[in-house]
MILUM-15538 format. One record per atom (N, C-alpha, C): residue in one letter; y, z, x. Coordinates in pm, whole numbers, plus 50000, padded with zeros to 5 digits. Layout:
MILUM-15538
AYZX/...
END
This chain:
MILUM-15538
X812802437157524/X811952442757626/X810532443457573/X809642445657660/X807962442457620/X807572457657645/X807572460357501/X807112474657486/X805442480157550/X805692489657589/X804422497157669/X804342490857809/X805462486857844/X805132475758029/X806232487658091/X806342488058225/X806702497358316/X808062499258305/X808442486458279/X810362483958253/X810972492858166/X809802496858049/X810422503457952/X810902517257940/X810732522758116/X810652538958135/X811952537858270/X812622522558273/X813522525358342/X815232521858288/X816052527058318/X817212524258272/X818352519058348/X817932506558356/X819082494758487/X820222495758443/X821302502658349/X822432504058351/X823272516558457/X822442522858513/X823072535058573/X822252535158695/X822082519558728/X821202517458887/X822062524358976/X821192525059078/X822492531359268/X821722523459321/X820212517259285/X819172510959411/X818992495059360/X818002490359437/X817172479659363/X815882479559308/X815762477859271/X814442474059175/X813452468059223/X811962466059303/X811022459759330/X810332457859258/X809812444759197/X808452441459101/X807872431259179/X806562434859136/X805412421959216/X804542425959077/X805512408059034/X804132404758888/X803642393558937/X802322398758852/X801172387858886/X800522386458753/X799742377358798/X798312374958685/X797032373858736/X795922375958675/X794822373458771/X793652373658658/X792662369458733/X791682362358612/X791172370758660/X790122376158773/X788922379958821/X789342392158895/X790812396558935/X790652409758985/X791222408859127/X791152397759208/X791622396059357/X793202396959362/X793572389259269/X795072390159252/X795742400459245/X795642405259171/X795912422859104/X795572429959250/X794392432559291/X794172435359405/X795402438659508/X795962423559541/X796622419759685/X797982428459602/X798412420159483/X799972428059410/X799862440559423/X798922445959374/X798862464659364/X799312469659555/X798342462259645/X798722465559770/X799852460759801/X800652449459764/X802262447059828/X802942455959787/X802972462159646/X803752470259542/X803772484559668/X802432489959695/X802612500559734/X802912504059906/X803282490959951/X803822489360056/X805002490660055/X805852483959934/X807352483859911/X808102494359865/X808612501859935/X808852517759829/X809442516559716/X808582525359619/X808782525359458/X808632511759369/X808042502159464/X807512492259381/X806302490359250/X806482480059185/X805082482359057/X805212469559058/X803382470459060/X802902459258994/X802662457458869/X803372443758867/X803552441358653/X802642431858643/X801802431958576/X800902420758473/X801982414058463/X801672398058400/X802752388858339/X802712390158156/X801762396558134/X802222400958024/X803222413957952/X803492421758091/X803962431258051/X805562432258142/X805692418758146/X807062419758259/X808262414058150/X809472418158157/X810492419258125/X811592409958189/X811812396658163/X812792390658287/X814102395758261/X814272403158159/X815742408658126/X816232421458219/X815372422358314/X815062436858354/X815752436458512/X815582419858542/X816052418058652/X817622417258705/X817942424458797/X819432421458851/X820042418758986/X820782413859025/X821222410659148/X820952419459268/X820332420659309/X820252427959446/X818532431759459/X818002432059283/X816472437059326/X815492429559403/X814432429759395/X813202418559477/X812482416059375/X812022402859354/X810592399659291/X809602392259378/X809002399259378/X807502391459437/X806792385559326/X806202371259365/X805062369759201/X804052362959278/X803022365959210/X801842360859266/X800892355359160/X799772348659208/X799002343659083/X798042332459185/X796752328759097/X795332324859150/X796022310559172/X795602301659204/X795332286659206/X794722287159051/X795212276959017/X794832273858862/X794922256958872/X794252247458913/X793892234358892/X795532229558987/X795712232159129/X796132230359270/X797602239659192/X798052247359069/X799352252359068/X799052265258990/X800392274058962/X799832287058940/X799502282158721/X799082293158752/X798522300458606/X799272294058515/X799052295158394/X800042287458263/X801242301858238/X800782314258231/X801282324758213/X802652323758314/X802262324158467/X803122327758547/X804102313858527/X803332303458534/X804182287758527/X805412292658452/X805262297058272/X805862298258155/X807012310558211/X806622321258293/X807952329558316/X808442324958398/X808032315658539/X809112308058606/X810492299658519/X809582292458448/X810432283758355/X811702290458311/X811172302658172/X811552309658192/X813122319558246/X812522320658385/X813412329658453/X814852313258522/X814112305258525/X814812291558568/X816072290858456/X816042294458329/X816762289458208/X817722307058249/X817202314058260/X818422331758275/X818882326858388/X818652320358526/X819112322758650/X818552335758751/X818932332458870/X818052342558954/X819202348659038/X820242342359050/X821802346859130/X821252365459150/X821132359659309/X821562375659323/X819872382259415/X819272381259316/X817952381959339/X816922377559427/X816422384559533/X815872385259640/X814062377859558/X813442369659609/X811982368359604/X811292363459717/X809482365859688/X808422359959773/X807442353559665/X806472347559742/X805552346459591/X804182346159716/X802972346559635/X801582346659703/X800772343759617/X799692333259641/X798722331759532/X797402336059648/X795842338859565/X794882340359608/X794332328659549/X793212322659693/X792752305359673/X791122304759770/X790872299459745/X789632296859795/X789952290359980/X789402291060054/X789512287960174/X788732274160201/X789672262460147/X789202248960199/X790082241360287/X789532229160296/X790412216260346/X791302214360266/X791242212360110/X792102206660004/X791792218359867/X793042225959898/X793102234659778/X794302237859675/X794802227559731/X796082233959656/X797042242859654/X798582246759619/X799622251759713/X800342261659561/X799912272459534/X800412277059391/X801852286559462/X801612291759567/X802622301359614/X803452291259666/X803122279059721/X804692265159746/X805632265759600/X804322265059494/X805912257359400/X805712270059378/X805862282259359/X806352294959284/X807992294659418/X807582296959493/X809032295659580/X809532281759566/X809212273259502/X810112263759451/X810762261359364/X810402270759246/X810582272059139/X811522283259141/X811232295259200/X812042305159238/X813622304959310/X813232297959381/X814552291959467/X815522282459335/X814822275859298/X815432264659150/X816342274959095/X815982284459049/X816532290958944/X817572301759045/X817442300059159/X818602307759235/X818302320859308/X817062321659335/X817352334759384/X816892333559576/X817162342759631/X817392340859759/X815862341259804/X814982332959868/X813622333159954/X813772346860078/X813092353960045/X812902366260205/X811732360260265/X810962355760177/X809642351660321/X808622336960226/X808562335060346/X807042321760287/X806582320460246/X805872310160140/X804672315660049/X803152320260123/X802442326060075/X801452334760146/X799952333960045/X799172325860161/X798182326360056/X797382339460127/X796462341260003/X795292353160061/X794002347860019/X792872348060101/X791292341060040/X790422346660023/X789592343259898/X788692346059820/X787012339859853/X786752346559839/X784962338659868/X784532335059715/X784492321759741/X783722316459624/X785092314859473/X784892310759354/X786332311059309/X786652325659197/X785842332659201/X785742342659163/X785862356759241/X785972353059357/X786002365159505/X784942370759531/X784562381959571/X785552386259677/X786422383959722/X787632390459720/X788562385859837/X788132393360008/X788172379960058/X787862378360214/X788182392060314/X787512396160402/X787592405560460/X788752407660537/X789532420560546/X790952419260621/X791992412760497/X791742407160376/X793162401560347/X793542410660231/X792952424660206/X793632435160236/X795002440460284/X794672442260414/X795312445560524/X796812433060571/X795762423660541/X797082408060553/X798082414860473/X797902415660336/X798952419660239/X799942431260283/X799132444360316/X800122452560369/X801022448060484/X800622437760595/X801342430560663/X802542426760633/X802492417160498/X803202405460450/X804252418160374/X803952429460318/X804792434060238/X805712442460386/X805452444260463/X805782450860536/X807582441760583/X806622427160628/X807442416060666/X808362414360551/X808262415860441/X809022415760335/X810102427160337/X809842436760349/X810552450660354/X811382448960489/X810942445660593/X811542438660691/X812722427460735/X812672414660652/X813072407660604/X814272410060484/X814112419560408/X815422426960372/X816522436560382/X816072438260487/X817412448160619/X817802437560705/X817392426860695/X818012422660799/X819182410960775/X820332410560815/X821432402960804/X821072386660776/X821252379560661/X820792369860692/X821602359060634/X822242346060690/X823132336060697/X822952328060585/X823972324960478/X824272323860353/X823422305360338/X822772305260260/X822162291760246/X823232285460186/X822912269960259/X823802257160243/X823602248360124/
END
């Protein structure tokens, strides 16, 4: 376990619930941003840095959300390396979303596609779409309202896991 990260103050052997994490990474602050607001949309969720996340921590029934910037059209080297990663433990069981923050062009690149591609690889069940959120300029601001988008999307997420849903083929 990665001492001083949030995991380390919980004890998944004597669970009754699930577990919500929305780790991210973020260079400039927008990222962190949108995670901190999904986290506190999701009850008792935390947002984990990717340095301070634990994939041992995860178990069948919890949620992971991950998020992370556009980094040259895919995510971060950090987040890339715990997909991988979490691909080699397996995801059986495990509910995810993913969201990157990107600049608002014609041609920008798709970091929250392969995080749910990658996510799905390693097995764990998709609750919602990938979701971008936009930044002005590549350093942000993040864009007015996508804020509020996020509490949306976590909402749809929280949403999306009450509801009965037909076993993938």
């Amino acid at each position: 376990m990665v001492e001083g990260s949030y995991l380390d103050s919980v004890d998944f052997r004597e669970r009754t619930d699930m577990t919500t994490i929305v780790l991210y990474d973020s260079a400039y602050g927008n990222t962190r941003t949108i995670a901190e607001e999904v986290a506190s949309h999701l009850g008792g969720a935390a947002a984990v840095p990717v340095d301070g996340f634990d994939a041992g921590a995860l178990h069948p029934g919890d949620l992971l959300v991950v998020g992370s910037p556009i980094n040259g059209w895919r995510p971060t080297p950090k987040i890339s390396k715990v997909l991988d990663d979490l691909a080699g433990r397996g995801l059986a069981g495990v509910k995810a979303a993913a969201f990157d923050t990107r600049v608002k062009l014609f041609i920008h690149g798709d970091a929250a596609g392969k995080m749910i591609k990658a996510l799905k690889s390693a097995g764990a069940s998709i609750v919602g779409g990938p979701m971008a959120f936009y930044v002005k300029g590549s350093e942000g601001p993040l864009l007015s309202g996508e804020v509020e988008r996020a509490a949306a999307w976590a909402a749809d997420l929280e949403a999306a896991q009450a509801e009965p849903r037909e076993p993938e083929s």
